[in-house]
C-alpha positions as CSV (number, residue, x, y, z in Angstrom):
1,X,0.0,0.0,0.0
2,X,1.3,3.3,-0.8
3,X,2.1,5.8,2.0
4,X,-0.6,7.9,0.6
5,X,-3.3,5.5,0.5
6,X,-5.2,4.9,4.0
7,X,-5.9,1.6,5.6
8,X,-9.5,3.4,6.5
9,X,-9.8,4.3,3.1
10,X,-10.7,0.6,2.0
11,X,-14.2,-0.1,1.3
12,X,-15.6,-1.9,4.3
13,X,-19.6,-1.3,2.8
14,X,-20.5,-2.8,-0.8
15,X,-21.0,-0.4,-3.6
16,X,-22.5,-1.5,-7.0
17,X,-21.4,0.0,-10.3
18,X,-24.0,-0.6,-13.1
19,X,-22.4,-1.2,-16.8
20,X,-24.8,-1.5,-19.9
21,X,-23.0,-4.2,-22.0
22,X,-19.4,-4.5,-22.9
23,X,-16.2,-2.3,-24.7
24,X,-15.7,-5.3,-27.0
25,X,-19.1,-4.9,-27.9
26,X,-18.9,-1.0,-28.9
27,X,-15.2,-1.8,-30.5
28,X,-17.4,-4.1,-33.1
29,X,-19.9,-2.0,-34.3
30,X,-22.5,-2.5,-31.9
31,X,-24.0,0.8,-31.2
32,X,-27.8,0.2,-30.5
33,X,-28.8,-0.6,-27.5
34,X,-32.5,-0.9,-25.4
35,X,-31.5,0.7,-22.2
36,X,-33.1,4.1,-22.1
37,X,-31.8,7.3,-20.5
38,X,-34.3,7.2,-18.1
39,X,-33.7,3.7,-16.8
40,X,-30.0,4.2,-16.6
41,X,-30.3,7.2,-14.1
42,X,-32.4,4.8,-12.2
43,X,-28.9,2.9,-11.6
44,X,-27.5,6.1,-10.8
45,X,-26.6,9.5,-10.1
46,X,-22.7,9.6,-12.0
47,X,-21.3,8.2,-15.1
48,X,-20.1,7.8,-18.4
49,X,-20.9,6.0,-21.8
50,X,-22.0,7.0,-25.4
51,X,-25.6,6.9,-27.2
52,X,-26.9,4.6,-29.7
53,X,-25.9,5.3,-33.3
54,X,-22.6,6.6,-31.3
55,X,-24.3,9.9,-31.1
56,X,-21.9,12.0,-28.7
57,X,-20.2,11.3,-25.8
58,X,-22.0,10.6,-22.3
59,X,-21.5,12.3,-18.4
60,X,-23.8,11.9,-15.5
61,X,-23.5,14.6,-12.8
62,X,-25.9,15.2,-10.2
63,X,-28.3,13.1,-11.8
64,X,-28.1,14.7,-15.1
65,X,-27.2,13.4,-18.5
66,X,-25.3,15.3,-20.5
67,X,-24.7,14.4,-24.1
68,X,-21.4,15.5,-25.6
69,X,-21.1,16.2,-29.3
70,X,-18.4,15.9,-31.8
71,X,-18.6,20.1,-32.2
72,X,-17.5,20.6,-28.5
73,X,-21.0,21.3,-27.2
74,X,-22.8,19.9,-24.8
75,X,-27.0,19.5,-24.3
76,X,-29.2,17.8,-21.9
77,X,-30.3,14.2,-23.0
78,X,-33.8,12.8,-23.0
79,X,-35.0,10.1,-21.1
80,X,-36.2,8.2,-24.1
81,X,-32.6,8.5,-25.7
82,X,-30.7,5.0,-25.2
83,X,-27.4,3.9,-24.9
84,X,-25.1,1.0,-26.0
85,X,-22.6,1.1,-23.3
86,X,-22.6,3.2,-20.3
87,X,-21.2,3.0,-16.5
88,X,-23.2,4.4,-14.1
89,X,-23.4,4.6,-10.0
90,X,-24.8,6.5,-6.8
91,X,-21.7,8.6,-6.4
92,X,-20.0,8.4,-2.7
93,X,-16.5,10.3,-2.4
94,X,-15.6,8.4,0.2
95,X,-12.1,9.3,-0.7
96,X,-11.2,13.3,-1.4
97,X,-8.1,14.8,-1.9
98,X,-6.5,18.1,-2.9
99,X,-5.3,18.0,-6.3
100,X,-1.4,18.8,-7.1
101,X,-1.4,21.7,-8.7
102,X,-0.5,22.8,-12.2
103,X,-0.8,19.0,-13.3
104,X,-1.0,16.7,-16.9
105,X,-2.6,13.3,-16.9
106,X,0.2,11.9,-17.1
107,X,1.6,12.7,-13.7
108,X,-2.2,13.0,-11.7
109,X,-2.8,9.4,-13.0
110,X,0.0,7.8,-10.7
111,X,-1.3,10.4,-7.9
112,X,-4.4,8.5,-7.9
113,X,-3.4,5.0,-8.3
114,X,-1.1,6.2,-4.5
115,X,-4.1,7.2,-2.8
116,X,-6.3,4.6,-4.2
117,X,-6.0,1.4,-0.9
118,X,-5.9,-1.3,-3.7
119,X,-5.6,-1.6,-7.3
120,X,-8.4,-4.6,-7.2
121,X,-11.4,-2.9,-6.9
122,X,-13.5,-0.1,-9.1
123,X,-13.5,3.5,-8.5
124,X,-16.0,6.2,-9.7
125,X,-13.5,9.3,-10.2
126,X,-14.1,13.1,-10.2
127,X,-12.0,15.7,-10.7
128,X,-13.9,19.5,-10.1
129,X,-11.3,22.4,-10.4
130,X,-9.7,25.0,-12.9
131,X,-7.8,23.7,-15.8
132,X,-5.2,25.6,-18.0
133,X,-6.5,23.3,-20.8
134,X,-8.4,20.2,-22.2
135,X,-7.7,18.6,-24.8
136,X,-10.8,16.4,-25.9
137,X,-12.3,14.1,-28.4
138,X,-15.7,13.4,-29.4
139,X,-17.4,10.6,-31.7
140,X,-19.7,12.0,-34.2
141,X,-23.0,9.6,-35.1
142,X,-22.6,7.0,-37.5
143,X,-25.0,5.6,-40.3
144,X,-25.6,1.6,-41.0
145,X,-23.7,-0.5,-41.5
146,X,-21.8,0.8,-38.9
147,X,-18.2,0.5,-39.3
148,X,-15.6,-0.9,-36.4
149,X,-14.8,1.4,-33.5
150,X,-11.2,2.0,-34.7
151,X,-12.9,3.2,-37.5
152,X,-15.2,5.5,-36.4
153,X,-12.9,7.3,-34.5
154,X,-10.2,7.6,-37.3
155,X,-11.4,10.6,-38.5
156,X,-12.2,12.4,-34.8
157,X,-10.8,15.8,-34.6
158,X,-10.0,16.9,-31.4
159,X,-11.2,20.3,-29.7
160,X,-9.0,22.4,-26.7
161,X,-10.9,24.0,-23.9
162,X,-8.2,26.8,-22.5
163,X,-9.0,27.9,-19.4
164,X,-11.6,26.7,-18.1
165,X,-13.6,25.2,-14.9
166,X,-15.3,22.1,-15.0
167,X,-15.5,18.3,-14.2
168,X,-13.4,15.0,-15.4
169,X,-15.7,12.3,-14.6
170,X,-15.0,8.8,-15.3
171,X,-13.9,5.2,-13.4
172,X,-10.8,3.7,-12.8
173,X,-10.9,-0.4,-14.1
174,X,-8.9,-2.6,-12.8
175,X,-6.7,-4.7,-15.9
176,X,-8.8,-7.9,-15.1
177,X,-11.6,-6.4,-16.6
178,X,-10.2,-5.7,-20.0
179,X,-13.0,-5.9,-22.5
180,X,-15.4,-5.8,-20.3
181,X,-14.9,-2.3,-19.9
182,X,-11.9,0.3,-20.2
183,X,-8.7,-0.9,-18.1
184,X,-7.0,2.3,-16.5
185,X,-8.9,6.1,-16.1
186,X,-11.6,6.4,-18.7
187,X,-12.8,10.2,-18.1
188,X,-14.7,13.1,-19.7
189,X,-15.1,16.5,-19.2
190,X,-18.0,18.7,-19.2
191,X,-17.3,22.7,-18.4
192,X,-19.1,24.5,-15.1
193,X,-21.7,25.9,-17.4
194,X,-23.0,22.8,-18.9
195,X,-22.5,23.9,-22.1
196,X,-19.2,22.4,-23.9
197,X,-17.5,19.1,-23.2
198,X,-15.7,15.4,-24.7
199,X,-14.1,12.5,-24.2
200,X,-10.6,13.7,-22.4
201,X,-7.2,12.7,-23.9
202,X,-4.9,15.0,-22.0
203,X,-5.9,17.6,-19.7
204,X,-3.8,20.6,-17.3
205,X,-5.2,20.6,-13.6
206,X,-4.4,24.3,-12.3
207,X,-5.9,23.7,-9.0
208,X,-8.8,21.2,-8.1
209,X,-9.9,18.1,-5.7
210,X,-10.2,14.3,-6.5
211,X,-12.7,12.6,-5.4
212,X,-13.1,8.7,-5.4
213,X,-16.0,6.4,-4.9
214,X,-14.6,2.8,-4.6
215,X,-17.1,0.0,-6.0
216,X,-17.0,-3.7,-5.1
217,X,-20.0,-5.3,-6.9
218,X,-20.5,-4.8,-10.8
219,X,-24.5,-5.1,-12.4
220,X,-23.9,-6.2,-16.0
221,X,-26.7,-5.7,-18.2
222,X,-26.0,-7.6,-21.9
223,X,-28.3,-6.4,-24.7
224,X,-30.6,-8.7,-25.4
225,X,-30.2,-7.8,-29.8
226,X,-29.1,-10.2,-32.7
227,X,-26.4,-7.7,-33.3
228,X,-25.3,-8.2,-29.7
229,X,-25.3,-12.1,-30.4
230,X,-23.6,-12.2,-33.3
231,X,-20.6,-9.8,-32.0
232,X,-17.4,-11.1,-32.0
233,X,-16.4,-10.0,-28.2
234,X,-12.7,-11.5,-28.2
235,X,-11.0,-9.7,-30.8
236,X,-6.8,-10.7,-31.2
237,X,-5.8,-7.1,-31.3
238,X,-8.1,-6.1,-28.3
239,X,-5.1,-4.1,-26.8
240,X,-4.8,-1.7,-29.6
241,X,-7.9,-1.2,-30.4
242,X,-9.1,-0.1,-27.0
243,X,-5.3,2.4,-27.3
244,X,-6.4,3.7,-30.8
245,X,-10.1,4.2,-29.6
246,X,-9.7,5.8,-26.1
247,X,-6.1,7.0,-26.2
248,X,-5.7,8.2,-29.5
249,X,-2.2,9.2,-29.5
């Protein structure tokens, strides 16, 4: 255990994430799913995903859900709206800490995984603060036949937000669940006014607080579609196409 990670900071209560299908899933084209807007907030209040068609980007704050578009912006998604693969949960920062200041991903990742108490179980992560900048990605809606993942996103573009308050919202997987969802931080970003967000790739952290929610039971909901069926859910190349779909770099 890392000296800044607490003995009392392991979960002692059970917390349930909620995940609408699987990455592997999404990585082969399947972007229609049944689960409405509405009935994921029912499994609630936090979280992140994408809509079916791969319409946008999704957050869940405060029991809100956000839709994030491939132009930056960011509206207020309808309960009749559905999803192919989302993560949602009842956030609980059980765990909050004071950002380091004037910080890249790449050095506030290996923050968390220190103050984390174990790299076995899930964790809902937010990060609310000021940001010099954030650099973002957004899918854009596709048309049947839908193509792969890796090549829907070829094409992204991705869109800066310079100074700027808002929230990273994502989870933290744990590698054993590779394919089922995202190993590592999977995060995205929505501004303070609601109005512009996307999927984060790299991001400065001028000032700001972490919070973590650590879950220890998962609710998987697999679509119940022929498309679903048919998917082929253990692809050979799974590692890169998760790094050329989510990482992009």
């Amino acid at each position: 255990m890392h000296p800044e990670a607490l003995q009392a900071d392991l979960p002692i209560n059970r917390h349930t994430f909620f995940q609408a299908s699987l990455m592997t899933a999404l990585l082969d084209g399947i972007y229609d799913g049944e689960l409405t807007i509405g009935e994921l907030l029912g499994k609630g209040n936090f979280g992140i995903g994408t809509f079916n068609g791969l319409d946008g980007e999704m957050v869940i704050l405060d029991g809100v859900c956000w839709q994030l578009r491939g132009d930056g912006t960011a509206t207020r998604a309808t309960m009749t709206q559905k999803t192919p693969f989302a993560v949602a949960t009842n956030f609980v920062p059980h765990i909050v800490r004071r950002a380091p200041e004037n910080t890249v991903r790449a050095d506030i990742t290996p923050y968390i995984d220190s103050v984390v108490p174990s790299a076995n179980y899930m964790y809902a992560l937010r990060i609310c603060g000021e940001f010099e900048w954030v650099k973002t990605r957004t899918v854009v809606k596709q048309s049947k036949p839908y193509p792969k993942m890796v090549d829907a996103t070829e094409a992204d573009e991705s869109i800066d937000f310079e100074n700027v308050r808002g929230v990273i919202a994502g989870f933290r997987t744990p590698v054993y669940e590779k394919g089922i969802s995202v190993p590592g931080c999977h995060v995205h970003f929505i501004d303070d006014d609601r109005t512009s967000g996307g999927h984060v790739l790299d991001f400065k952290l001028k000032s700001g607080t972490i919070e973590i929610c650590p879950g220890t039971d998962l609710e998987l909901r697999l679509p119940l579609t022929p498309e679903f069926s048919h998917a082929h859910l253990a692809p050979e190349d799974l590692d890169a196409q998760i790094h050329a779909t989510e990482v992009k770099d």
